[in-house]
N, C-alpha and C positions, 0 to 999 in steps of 0.2 A: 453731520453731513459735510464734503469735501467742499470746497467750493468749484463751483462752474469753471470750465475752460473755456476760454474764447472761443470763439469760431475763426480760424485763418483764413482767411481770403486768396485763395492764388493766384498767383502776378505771374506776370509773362514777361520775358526779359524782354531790358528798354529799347536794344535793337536785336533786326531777327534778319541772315541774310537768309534769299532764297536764290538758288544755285539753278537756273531756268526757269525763264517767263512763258512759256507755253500757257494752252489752255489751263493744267494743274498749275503750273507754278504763278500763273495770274491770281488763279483763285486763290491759293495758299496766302500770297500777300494780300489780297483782300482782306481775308481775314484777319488777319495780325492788323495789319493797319485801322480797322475798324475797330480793331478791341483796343487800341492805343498803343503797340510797340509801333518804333521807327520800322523801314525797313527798306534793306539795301537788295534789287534784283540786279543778277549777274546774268551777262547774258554774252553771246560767243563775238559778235559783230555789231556795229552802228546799226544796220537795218534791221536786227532780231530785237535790238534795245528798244528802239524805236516800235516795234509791234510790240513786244510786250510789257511798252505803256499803255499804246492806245488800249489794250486788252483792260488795263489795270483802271486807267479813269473812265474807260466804260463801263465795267463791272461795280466805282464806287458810284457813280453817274444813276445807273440805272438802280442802286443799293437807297437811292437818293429819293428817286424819284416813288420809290415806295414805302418812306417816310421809317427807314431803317438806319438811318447814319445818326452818329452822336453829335457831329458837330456839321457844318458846312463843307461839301465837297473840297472846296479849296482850302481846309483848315485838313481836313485828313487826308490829302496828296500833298500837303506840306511836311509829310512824315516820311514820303517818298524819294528814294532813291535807284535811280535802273544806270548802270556801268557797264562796260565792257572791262571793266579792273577786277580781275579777285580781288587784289590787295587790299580793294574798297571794304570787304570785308571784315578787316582787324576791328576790333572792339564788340564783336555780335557777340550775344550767349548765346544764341542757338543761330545753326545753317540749315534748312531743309534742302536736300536735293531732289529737284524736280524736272531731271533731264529724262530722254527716252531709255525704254527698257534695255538697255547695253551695258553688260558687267563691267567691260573695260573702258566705256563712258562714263558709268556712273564712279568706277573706284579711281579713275582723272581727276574729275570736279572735288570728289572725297579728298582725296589725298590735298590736293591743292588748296582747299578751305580750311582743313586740319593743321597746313605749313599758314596757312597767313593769319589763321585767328586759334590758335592755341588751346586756348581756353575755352572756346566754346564747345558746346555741347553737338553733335550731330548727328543730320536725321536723314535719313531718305525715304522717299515717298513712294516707293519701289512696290507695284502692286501683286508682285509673283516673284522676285529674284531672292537666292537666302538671303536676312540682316547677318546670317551668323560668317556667311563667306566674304560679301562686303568686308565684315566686321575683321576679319581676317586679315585684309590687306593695308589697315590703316596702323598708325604708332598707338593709341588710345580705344582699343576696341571696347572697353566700359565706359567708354562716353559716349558710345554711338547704338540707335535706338529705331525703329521701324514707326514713321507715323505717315499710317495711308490714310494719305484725305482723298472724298468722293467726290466725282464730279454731276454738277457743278458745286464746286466747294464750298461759294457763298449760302447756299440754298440747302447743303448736305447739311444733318446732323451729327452721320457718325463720322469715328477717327477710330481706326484699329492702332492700338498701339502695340507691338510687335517685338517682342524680346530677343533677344539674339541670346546665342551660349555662355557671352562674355559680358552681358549690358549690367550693369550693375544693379541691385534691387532698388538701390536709392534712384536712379534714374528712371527707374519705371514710375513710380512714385509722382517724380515732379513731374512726370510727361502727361500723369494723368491728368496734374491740376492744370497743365497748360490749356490742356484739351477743354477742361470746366471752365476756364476761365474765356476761352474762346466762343464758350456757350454754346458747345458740341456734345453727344457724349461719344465718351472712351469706350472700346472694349480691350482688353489684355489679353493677346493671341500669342504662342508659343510659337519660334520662328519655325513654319513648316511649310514645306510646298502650296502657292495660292493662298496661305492663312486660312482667315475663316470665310472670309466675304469671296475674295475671287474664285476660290475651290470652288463654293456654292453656286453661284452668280453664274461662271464658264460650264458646271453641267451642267445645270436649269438651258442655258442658252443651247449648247452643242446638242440633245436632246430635239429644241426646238426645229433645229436645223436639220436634223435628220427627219423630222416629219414634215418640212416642208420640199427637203428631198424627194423625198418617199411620197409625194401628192395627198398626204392626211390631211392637211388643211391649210387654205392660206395663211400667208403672215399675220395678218390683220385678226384674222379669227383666232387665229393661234393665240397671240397674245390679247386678246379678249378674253379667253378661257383664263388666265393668269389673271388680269385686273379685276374679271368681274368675278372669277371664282375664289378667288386665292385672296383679292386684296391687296396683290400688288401695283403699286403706283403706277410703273409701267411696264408694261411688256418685256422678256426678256430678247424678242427683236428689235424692239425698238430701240431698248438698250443698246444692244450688240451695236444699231447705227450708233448712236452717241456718241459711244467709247471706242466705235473705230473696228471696219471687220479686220485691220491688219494687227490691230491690237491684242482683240480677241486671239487673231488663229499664232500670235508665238504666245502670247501664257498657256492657250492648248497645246501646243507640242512642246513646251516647258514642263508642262505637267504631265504631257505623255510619257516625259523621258524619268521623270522624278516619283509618277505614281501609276502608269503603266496605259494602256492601251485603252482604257475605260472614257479616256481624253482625248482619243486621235479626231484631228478636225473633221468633220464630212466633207466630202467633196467641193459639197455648193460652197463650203465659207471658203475652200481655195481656190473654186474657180473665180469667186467673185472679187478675191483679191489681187487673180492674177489681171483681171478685167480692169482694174481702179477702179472698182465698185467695192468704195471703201467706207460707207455711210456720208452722214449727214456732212461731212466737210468736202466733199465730191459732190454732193447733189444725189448721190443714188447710192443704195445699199441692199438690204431687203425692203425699204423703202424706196420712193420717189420725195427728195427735200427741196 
C-alpha cells in the first residue's frame, strides 16, 4: 500500500484588498480579518472611509460579543486597514471588488487594482453583471474570478464562485480553498446571467410581488408560506427589504434584458422605488423597519 498523502490545509493570502466598504464589502473584510489575512479597505473619500470602519469594528465588535472571534477585538482590527489610496493596495494577493452594481464603476476600481498590485489575484463580488465581460476589460482576464459573498457575510455560509470564459482552472481551485478556509462553502457556477443564487432568489421574489400586486396575499403571509412551508430562513420579501428594492429591480431588468421578459419587474417594485421605498435602509419597503 502507497503511503497516505497529507491533508493541505488552505491558506488565504497574508493581505487581501477589498475595493469598497459598503454594507458587502464590510462584511467581505470581516471575514478575511477573522480568518487571519491582513486587510486593506479602499474607499472613494475621508467620510466613506470613515463609515466603512465604523461598519467594520462593529460587525467585529458584535462577532465579539458572540464569542466568535479568535482573538481580542483589538488584536483583529490591528489587521485593519481602510484608505482612500489604491496604491495602498500593492502587495495584496487577492482584491475583491465590492462597489455598486455599475459595469463601468466596477471595470475603474478593476482596472486600477490590476495597475497598482500586479500580481494579485481578482475578484468581484458582482451579484448579476458577466465575470467574463469584466474579465474582458482587464490586462490579466485568468486571474480574475467571480466570488459573490451573501449578505450579511459574516453570518452567510455560502460563496458562489463564478467562472468567467478566461479564469483559469487553477484559479478556480485556490478560490475554492479560500472560501474552505474562510469556513463558507463554495459553490462553482458558470459565468451566466444571475448565476445560480440571484436567478433563483429574483424569481422566487418577482413572483412574490406580483401576488401582492394582484391582492393574493399579504407580505407577511406571503412569506410565511416560504418559511414555514419551504423552510426557508426567510421570506423572499423580506429579503427583497435586506437587499434593497433598488437592488432587486436593476438585476431584474438585467436579466430581463439577458433572459427575457419572465424577469420584467412588476409594477409595485417600481413604484416603490420610485417612492424611496427602498427597504430596510429607508425605513420602509414591503415592510415597515
Amino acid at each position: 500500500m502507497g503511503e497516505e498523502q497529507p491533508v493541505t490545509t488552505p491558506t488565504l493570502p497574508s493581505t487581501v484588498g477589498v475595493y469598497g466598504g459598503g454594507r458587502m464589502g464590510a462584511g467581505i473584510a470581516h471575514a478575511f480579518l477573522v480568518s487571519g489575512s491582513r486587510v486593506v479597505v479602499v474607499e472613494g473619500d475621508d467620510a466613506l472611509a470613515e463609515a466603512a470602519r465604523g461598519r467594520v469594528v462593529t460587525s467585529v465588535g458584535k462577532a465579539a460579543e458572540r464569542g466568535l472571534l479568535p482573538a481580542t477585538v483589538e488584536e483583529v482590527l490591528t489587521a485593519l486597514s481602510v484608505t482612500t489610496t489604491p496604491d495602498d493596495l500593492t502587495g495584496c494577493g487577492l482584491v475583491v471588488e465590492a462597489v455598486p452594481e455599475d459595469t463601468e464603476l466596477k471595470l475603474a476600481v478593476l482596472r486600477r487594482a490590476e495597475q497598482v498590485a500586479p500580481d494579485a489575484v481578482l475578484a468581484t463580488n458582482t451579484s448579476s453583471l458577466s465575470v467574463s465581460a469584466l474579465a474582458a476589460g482587464l490586462k490579466a482576464p485568468e486571474r480574475f474570478i467571480g466570488l459573490h459573498f451573501f449578505n450579511p457575510v459574516p453570518a452567510s455560509d455560502l460563496v458562489e464562485v463564478v467562472v468567467g470564459e478566461q479564469t483559469a482552472p487553477a484559479l478556480v481551485e485556490q478560490a475554492r480553498g479560500w472560501v474552505d478556509a474562510l469556513g463558507k462553502t463554495g459553490i462553482t457556477v458558470q459565468d451566466s446571467p444571475g448565476f445560480a443564487s440571484s436567478r433563483l432568489g429574483v424569481a422566487i421574489a418577482l413572483e412574490a410581488m406580483r401576488m401582492v400586486q394582484e391582492g393574493v396575499a399579504s407580505a407577511a403571509d406571503i412569506d410565511t408560506a416560504m418559511t414555514l412551508g419551504y423552510r426557508h430562513p426567510v421570506g423572499p420579501l423580506r429579503t427583497t427589504d435586506i437587499v434593497g428594492l433598488d437592488v432587486r429591480l436593476a438585476i431584474a431588468e438585467h436579466l430581463t434584458r439577458e433572459l427575457g421578459p419572465r424577469f420584467e419587474p412588476p409594477q409595485v417594485l417600481r413604484d416603490k422605488v420610485a417612492a424611496g421605498e427602498l427597504g430596510r435602509k429607508t425605513g420602509r419597503g414591503f415592510y415597515d423597519w
